[in-house]
C-alpha positions in Angstrom: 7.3 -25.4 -17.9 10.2 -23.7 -19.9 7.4 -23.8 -23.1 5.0 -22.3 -21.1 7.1 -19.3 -19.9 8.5 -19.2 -23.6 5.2 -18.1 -24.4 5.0 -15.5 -21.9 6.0 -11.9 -21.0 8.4 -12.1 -18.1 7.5 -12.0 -14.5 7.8 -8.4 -13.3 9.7 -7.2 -10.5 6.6 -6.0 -9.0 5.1 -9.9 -8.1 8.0 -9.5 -5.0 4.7 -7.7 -3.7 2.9 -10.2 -3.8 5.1 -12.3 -1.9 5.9 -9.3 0.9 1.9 -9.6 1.2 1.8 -12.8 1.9 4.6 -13.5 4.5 3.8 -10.3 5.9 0.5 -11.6 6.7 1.6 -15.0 7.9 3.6 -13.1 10.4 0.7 -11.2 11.7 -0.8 -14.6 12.3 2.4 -15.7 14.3 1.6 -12.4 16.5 -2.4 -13.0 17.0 -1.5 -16.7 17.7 0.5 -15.3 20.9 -1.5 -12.7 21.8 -5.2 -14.6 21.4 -6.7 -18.4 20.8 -6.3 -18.1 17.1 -5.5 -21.9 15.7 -1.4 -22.1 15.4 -1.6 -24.3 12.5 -3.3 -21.4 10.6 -0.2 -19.0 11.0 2.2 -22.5 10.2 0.1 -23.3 7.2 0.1 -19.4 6.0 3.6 -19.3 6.5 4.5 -22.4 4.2 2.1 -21.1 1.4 3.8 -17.6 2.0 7.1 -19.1 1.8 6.1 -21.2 -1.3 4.8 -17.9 -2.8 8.2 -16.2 -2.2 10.4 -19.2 -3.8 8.1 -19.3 -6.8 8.7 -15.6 -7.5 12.3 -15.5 -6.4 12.9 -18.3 -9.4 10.7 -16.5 -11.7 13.0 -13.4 -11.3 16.2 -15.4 -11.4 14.8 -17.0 -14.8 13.9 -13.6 -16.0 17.4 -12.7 -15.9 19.0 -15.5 -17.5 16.6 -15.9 -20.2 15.0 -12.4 -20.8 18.2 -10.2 -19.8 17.1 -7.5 -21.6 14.0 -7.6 -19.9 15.2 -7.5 -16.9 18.1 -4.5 -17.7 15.0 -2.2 -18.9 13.1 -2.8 -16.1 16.3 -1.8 -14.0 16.3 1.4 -15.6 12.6 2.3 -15.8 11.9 5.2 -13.4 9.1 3.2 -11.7 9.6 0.1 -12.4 13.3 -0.1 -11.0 11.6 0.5 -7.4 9.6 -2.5 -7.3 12.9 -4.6 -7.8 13.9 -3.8 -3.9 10.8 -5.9 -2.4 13.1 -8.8 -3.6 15.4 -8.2 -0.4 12.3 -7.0 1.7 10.6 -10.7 0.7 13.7 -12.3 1.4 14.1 -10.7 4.9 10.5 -11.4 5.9 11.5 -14.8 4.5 14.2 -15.0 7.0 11.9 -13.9 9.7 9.8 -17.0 9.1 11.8 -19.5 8.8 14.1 -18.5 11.8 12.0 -20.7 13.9 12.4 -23.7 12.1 15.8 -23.6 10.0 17.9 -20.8 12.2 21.0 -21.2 9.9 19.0 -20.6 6.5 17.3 -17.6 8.1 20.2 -16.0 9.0 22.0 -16.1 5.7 18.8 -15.3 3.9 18.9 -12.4 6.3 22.2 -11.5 5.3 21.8 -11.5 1.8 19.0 -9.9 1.8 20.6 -6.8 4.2 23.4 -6.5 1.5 20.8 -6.6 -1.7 18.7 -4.2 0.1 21.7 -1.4 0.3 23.3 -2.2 -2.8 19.9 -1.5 -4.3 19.0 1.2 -2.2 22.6 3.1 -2.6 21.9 2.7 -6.5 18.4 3.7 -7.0 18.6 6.3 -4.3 21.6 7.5 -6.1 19.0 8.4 -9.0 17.4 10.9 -7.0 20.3 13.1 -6.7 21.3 13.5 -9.7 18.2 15.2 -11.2 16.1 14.7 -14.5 13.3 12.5 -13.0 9.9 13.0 -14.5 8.0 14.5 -12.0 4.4 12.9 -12.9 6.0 9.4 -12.2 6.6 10.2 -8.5 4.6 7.8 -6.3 4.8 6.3 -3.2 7.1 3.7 -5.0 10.2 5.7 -4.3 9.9 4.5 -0.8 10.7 1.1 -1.6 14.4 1.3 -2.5 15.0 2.8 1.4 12.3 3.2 3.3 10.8 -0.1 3.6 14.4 -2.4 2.9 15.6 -0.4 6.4 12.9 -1.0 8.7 12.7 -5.0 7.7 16.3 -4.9 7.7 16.1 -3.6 11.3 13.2 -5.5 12.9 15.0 -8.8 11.6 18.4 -7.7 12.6 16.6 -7.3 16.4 14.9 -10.8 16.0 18.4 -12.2 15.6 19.5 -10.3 19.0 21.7 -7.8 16.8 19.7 -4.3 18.7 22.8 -2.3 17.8 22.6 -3.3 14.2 18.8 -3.0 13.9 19.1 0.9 15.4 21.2 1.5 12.5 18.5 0.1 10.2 15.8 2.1 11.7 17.8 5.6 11.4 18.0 5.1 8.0 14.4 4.3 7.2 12.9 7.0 9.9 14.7 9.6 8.2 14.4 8.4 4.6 11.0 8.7 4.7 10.4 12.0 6.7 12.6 13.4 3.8 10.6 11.5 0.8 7.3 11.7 2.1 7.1 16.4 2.5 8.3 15.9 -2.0 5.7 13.0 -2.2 2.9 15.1 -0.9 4.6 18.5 -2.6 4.0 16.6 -6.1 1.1 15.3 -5.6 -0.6 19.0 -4.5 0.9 20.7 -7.6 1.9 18.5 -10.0 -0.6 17.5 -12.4 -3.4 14.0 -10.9 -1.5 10.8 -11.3 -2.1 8.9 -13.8 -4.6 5.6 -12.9 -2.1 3.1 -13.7 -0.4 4.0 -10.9 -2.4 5.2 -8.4 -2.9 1.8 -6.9 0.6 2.4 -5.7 -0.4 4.8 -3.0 -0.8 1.8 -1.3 2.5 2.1 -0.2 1.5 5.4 1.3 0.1 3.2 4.4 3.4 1.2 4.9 6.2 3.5 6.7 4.5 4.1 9.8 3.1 0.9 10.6 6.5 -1.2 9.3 8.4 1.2 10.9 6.6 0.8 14.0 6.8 -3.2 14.1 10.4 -2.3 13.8 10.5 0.0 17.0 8.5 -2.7 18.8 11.0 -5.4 18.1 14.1 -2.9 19.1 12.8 -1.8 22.3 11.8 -5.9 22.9 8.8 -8.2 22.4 6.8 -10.1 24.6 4.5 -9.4 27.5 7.2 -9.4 29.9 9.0 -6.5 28.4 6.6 -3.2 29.8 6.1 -0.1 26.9 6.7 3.2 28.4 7.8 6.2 28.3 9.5 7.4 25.0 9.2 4.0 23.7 5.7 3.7 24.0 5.4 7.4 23.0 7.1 6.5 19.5 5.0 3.2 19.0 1.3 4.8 19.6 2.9 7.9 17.2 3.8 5.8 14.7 0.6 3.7 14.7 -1.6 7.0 15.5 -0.3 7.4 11.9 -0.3 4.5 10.3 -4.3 4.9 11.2 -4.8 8.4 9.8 -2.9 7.1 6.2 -5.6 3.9 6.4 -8.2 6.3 6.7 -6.7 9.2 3.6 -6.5 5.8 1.9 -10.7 5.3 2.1 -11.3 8.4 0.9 -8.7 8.4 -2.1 -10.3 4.8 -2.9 -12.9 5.5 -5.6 -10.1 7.6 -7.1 -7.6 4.9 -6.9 -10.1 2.1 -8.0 -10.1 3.9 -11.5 -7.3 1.7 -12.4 -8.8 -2.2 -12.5 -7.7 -5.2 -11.0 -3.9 -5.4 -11.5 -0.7 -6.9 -9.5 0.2 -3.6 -8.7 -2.6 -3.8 -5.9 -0.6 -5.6 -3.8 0.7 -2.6 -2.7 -1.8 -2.2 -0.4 -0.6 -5.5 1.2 2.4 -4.5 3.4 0.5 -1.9 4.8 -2.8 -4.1 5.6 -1.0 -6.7 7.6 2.1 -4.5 9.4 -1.0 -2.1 10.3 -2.6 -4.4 12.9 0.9 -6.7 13.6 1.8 -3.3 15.1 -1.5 -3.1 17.2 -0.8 -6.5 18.6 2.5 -5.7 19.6 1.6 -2.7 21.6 -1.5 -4.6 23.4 0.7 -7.5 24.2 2.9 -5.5 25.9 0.9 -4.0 28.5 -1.9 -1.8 26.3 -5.5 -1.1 27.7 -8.2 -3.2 26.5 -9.3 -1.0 23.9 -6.0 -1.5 22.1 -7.0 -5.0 21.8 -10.0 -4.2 20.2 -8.1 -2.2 18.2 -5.9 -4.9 17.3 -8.5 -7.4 16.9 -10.7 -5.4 14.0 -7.7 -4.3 12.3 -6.6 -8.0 12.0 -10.0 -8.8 10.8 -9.4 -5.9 8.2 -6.4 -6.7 7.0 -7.4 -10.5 6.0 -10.6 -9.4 4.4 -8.4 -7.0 2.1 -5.6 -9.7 1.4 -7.9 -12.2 1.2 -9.5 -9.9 -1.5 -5.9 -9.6 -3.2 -5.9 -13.4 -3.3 -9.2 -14.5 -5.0 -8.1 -11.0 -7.8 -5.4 -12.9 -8.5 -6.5 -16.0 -8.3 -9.2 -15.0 -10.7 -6.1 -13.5 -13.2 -4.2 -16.8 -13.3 -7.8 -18.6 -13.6 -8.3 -16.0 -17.0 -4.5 -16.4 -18.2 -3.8 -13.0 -17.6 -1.4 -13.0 -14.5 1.5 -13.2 -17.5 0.3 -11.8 -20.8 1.0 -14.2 -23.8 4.3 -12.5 -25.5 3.2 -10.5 -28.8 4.4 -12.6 -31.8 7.6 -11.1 -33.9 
């Protein structure tokens, strides 16, 4: 194993979205195997692969660091690359999440761990932002990652651990963190000059804040059947999903302009998005939604494993070709 790695360019901080894909995923499954006659040993055995999926990476980054510290340092410092490095905490919560049925003690310190990474990252990269000097074409949805998406995991797994007070905190800072990202997001991309096509698969992201923000709200204000959505709450969840919707839809459109760019990890950043998007619709019809919202639920879970499924057999197909991990350039 350590021969074969010798060989090869070190695993990149953007695999962690591979790993979010897949456990976020396996926990829409959990959710459609409450809320229909899906088979429970489907979610189970999606949740072991997803878990398995998440240790292999998490190793492959801690190896990367012993082994190719340099590597790793310049990848810290790359503008866009630095980003992808806070779906390690976001993998590792979502981790948490799905083991807290079966190991409750691992889950919580995973969760823990993860909470501190996430804001020591997120404090650090943010920090970037405010002091200037960032290259304006290499603004993409990415940016999200460091806050954005660390808070509202952060807060829906602090609220699946009975911590509400904690998870509010959580959700505050990813509401507003995106609000005020997403108006300079859509600034650039109207004036600034067309993104380049190597990273417009990352506008994948783009679909993510609403709908993971959303599964956040819906485990805040409680889960289950037996706890009613209304009033502001339910106001807040069909907004936030209303959205999510609208950004699936600007995503169709931009898709022959994304697809420029060929099959590359980076497309897992359409993963996140995919699953929270209809693990959000669930939510809302299991707590009291009209029937149509189940519909609604049901075709956007149909969706979303068509397109990760998709993500799968690329990848699949990459390792098949030995090109997941290019062969290092001789020296």
């Amino acid at each position: 194993m350590n021969a074969w790695m010798a060989r090869r360019e070190p695993m990149p901080a953007g695999f962690f979205g591979i790993a979010v894909g897949m456990l976020a995923l396996a926990g829409a499954w959990r959710v459609a195997a409450k809320l229909w006659e899906v088979p429970p040993l489907v979610a189970s055995a999606l949740t072991i692969a997803a878990l398995a999926v998440w240790a292999a990476i998490m190793a492959l980054y801690m190896y990367k660091w012993v082994v190719h510290r340099d590597a790793a340092l310049k990848e810290w410092q790359h503008e866009v690359q630095s980003s992808l490095i806070a779906l390690g905490p976001v993998s590792t919560m979502l981790a948490a999440q799905a083991l807290k049925g079966w190991a409750h003690g691992l889950a919580l310190a995973l969760f823990v761990a993860g909470a501190i990474a996430q804001l020591a990252i997120g404090v650090m990269l943010h920090g970037r932002l405010w002091q200037g000097g960032r290259n304006a074409e290499l603004a993409t949805p990415l940016i999200y990652l460091p806050t954005v998406a660390p808070s509202f995991v952060a807060a829906t797994t602090a609220a699946s651990f009975g911590l509400p007070e904690l998870a509010m905190l959580f959700f505050g800072a990813g509401v507003l963190s995106w609000l005020a990202i997403e108006s300079k997001l859509l600034n650039r991309a109207a004036l600034g000059a067309p993104t380049a096509p190597a990273l417009r698969p990352t506008f994948g992201v783009q679909l993510a804040p609403p709908v993971v923000g959303g599964v956040a709200w819906m485990a805040i204000t409680g889960s289950g059947a037996h706890v009613a959505l209304t009033g502001a709450a339910e106001l807040v969840a069909y907004g936030l999903l209303g959205y999510g919707l609208y950004q699936a839809l600007l995503l169709l459109r931009l898709l022959a302009w994304i697809r420029a760019q060929s099959f590359a990890p980076t497309y897992w950043a359409f993963s996140f998005g995919a699953a929270a998007l209809p693990t959000l619709a669930m939510l809302i019809a299991q707590r009291g939604a009209p029937v149509w919202m189940h519909e609604l639920a049901f075709a956007s879970f149909v969706a979303s494993n068509l397109v990760i499924g998709l993500l799968i057999v690329k990848t699949a197909g990459l390792v098949w070709d030995g090109k997941l991990l290019p062969m290092r350039a001789a020296s």
